[in-house]
C-alpha positions in Angstrom: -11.5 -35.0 -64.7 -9.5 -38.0 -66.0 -10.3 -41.1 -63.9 -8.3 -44.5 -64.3 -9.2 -47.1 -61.6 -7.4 -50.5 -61.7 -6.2 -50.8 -65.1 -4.6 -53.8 -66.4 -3.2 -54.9 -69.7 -1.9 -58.2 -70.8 -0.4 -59.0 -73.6 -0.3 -62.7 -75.3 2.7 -64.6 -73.5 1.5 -63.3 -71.3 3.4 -60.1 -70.6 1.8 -58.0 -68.0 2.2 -54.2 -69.2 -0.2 -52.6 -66.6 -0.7 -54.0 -62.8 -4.0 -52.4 -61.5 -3.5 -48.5 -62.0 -5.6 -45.8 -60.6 -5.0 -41.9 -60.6 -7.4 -39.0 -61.2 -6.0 -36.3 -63.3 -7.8 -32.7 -63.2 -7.2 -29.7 -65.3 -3.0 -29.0 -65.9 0.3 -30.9 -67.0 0.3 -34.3 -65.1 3.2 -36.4 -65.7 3.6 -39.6 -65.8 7.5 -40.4 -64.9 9.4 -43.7 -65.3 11.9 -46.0 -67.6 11.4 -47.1 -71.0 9.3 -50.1 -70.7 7.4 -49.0 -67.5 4.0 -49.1 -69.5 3.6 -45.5 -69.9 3.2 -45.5 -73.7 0.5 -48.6 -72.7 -1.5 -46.5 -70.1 -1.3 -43.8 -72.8 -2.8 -45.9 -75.8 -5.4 -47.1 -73.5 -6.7 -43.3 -72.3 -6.5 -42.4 -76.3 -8.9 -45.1 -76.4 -6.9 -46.8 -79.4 -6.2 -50.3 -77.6 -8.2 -52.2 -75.4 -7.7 -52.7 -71.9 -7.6 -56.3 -70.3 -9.6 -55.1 -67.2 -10.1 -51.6 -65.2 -12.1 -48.3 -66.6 -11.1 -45.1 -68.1 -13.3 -42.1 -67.6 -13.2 -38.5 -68.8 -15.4 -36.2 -67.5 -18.1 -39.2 -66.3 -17.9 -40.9 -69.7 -16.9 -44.5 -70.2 -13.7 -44.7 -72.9 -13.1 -48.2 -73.2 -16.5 -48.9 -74.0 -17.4 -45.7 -75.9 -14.0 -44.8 -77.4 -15.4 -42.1 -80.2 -16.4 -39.8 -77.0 -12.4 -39.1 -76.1 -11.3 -39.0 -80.0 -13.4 -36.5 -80.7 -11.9 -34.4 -77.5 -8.4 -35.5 -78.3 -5.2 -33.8 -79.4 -2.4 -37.0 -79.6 1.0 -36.7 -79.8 2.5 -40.2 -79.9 6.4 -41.0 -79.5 6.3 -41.8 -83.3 5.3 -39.2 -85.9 5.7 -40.2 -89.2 6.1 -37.1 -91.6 6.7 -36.9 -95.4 9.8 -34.8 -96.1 8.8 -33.7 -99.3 6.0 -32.1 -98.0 6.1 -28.5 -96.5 4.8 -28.1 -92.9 1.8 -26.3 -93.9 1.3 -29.1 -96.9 1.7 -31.9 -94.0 -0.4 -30.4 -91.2 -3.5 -29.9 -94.3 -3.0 -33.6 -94.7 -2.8 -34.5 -91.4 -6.3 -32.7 -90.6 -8.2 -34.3 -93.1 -6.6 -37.7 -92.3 -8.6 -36.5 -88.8 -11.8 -35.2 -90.0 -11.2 -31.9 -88.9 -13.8 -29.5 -90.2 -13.1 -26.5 -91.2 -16.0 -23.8 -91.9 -13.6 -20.7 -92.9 -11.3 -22.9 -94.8 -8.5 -25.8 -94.2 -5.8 -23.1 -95.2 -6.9 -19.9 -92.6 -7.3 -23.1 -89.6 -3.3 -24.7 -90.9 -1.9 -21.0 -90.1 -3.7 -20.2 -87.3 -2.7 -23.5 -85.2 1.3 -22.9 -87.1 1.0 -19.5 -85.8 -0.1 -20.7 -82.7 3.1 -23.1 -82.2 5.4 -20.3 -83.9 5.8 -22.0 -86.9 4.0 -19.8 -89.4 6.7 -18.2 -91.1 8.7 -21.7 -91.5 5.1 -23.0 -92.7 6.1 -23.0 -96.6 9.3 -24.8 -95.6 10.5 -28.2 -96.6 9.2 -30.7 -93.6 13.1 -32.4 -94.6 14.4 -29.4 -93.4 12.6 -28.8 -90.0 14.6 -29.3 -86.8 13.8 -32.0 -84.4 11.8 -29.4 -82.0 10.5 -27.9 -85.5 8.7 -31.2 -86.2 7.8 -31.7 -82.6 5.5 -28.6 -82.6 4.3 -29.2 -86.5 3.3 -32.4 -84.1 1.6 -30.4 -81.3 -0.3 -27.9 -84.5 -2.3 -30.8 -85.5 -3.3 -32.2 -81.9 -4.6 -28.7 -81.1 -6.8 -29.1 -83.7 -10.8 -29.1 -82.3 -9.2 -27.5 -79.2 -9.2 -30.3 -77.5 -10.4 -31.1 -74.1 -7.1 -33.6 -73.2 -4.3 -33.4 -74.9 -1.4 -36.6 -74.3 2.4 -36.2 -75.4 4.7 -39.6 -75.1 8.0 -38.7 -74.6 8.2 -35.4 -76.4 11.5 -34.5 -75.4 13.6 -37.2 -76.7 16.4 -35.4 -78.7 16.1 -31.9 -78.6 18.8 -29.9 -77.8 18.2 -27.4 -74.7 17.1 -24.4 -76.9 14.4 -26.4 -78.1 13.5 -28.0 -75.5 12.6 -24.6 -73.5 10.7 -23.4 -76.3 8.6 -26.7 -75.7 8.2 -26.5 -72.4 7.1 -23.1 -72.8 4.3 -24.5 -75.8 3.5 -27.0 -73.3 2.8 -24.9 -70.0 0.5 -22.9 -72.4 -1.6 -25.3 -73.5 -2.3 -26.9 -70.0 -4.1 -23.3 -68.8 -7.2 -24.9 -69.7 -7.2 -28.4 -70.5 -5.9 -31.9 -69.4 -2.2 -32.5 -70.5 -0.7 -36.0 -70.0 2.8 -35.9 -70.4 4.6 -39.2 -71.0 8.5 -39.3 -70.0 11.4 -41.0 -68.7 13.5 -37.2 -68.5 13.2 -36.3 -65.2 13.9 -32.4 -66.0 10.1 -32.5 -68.1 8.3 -33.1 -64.7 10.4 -30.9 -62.6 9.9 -28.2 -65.1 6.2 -28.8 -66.2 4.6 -31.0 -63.7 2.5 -29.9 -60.3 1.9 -33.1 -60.1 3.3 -36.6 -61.9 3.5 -40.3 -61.1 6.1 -42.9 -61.4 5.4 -46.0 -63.1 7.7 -49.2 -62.9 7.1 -52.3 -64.6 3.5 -51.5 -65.2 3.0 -50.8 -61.7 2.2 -47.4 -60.2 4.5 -46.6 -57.4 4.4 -43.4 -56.2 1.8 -40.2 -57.0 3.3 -37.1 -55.6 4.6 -33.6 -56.1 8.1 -32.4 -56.9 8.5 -30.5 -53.9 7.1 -33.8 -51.5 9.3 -35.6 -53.5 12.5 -33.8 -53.4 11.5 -33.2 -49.3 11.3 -37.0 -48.5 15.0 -37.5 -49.3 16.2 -34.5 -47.6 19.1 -34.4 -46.0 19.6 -38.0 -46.8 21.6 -37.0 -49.7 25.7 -36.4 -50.1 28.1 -36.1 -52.5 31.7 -36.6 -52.9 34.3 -37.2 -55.3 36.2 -40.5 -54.8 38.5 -42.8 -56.7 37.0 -45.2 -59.5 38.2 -48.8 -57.1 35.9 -46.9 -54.3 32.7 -46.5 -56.4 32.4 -49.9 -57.0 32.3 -50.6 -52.8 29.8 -47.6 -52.7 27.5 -49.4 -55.3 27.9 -52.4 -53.2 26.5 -50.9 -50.6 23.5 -50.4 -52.2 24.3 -46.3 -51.8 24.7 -44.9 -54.9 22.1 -43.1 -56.6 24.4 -41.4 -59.2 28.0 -41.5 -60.3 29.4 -39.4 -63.6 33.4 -38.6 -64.1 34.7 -35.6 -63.8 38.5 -34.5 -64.0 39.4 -37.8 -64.1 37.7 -38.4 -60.8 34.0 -39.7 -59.9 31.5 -37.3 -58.6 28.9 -39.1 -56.9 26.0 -38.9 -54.9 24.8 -41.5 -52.3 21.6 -41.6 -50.8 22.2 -42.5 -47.0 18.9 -43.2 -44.8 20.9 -42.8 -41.5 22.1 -39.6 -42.6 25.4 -40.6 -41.8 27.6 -41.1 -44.7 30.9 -42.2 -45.2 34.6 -40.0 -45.1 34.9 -37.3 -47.8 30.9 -37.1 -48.2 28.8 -34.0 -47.7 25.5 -32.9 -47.3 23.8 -32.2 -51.2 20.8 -30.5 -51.9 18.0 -32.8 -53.1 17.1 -32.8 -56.6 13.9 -34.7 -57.8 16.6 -36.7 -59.9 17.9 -38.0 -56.7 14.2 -38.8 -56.0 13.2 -40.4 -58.6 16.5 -42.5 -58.8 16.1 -43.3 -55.3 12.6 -44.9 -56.0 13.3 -46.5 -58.8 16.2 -48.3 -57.2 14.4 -49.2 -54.2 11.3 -50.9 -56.3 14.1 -52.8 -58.1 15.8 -53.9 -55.3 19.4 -52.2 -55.8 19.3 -49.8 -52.9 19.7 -51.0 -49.0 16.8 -51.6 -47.7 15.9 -49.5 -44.7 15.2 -46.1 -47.0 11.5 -44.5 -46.7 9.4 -44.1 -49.3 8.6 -41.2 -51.1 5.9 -38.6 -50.0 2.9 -39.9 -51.9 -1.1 -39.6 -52.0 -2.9 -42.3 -53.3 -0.2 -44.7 -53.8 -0.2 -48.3 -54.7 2.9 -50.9 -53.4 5.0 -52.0 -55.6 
């Protein structure tokens, strides 16, 4: 069990990057959802137990991390949003180096450990390759082979998504959903479709506050039937967002598509009833925390969560 009760980090200016956040993660994918500059990556750093926390405690499994940080490093597998590679190197080459950089021990040999964990992320055959030549999900699960190392009791990902096409992006997810049989898996993002896909159970975060723990499916049924959709002309969109309506709008044939989110369930001429996606959930939340949506909505379905 991962355990983080009122966390806060402040930063000199001072910039508040985490507001008192508490969740308790068991075994399985738990995401943690919101924009770029929530303090996700933050909440992450902390957990890794490579920044200090202004106030709060961070727990895994009954240990204390902020005060005895070696305990979680040496049950880590970290996979931050930056991984700096060398492209010269090939993948086997850079995953050697990236081991010993980490201590890893290896009784049977450093070479028979690099191809089991590239085998293990389906990268064995490409292993002799030229990291320079590796696609962007390539290097993402070159990433993944070295966190695995130690088989490691929680394993956190920030943002691991960002920039893959769709192929590779399923071939992720399916890594991922492996290697949370057994383990904790914190999964940073701000791409909705990671938690729908991988997450039983995720939390948003907004401006360093945690504003909703809940499940796709509670989340998706708390704006039920709440939602419509219709395709208007571009002078009526901006009336719509006015409104404080409009959880999404994207052109299409020259014409917007959008979707509203109406808490009366009575929306206006030429909109129908839409099935919810978490999308709309999510968008709905963040809008409401950040004052852009009318006011009377509900909030999400949620256990454990904190106001905003």
């Amino acid at each position: 069990m991962l355990t983080v009760q009122d966390l806060v980090k402040v930063y000199p200016g001072p910039v508040a990057a985490l507001r008192g956040v508490s969740l308790e993660i068991g075994d399985g994918m738990f995401g943690l959802l919101g924009p770029n500059g929530a303090g996700k990556t933050t909440l992450m750093k902390i957990v890794a137990g490579v920044l200090e926390a202004t106030a709060g405690s961070v727990n895994l499994d009954g240990h204390d991390v902020l005060h005895h940080p070696d305990y979680v490093w040496e049950r880590l597998g970290y996979l931050p949003q930056e991984f700096g590679f060398y492209p010269h190197l090939s993948g086997r080459e850079m995953l050697e180096h990236l081991l010993r950089l980490k201590g890893v021990v290896a009784p049977a040999g450093m070479r028979p450990l690099c191809d089991a964990l590239l085998e293990e992320v389906n990268l064995l055959e490409e292993g002799g390759r030229k990291v320079k030549s590796y696609s962007g999900g390539m290097r993402q699960r070159l990433g993944i082979a070295q966190a695995l190392a130690g088989d490691p009791r929680l394993i956190i990902v920030d943002e691991p998504t960002a920039g893959l096409d769709p192929e590779e992006r399923n071939r992720f997810y399916r890594l991922l959903a492996r290697l949370a049989e057994n383990r904790i898996v914190l999964l940073s993002t701000h791409i909705v479709e990671d938690v729908s896909v991988l997450c039983p159970r995720f939390a948003i975060i907004h401006q360093g506050r945690l504003v909703e723990e809940t499940t796709p499916a509670e989340a998706r049924a708390a704006v039920a039937g709440l939602v419509f959709e219709g395709r208007v002309e571009p002078e009526r969109v901006d009336a719509l967002e006015r409104g404080g309506q409009v959880v999404r709008s994207v052109v299409s044939e020259g014409r917007h598509h959008v979707r509203l989110y109406v808490p009366d369930g009575r929306p206006p001429e030429g909109f129908e009833s839409a099935e919810p996606t978490l999308e709309d959930a999510y968008l709905v939340t963040i809008r409401r925390v950040s004052g852009r949506l009318a006011p009377e909505e509900p909030e999400l379905a949620s256990q454990g969560s904190a106001p905003a």
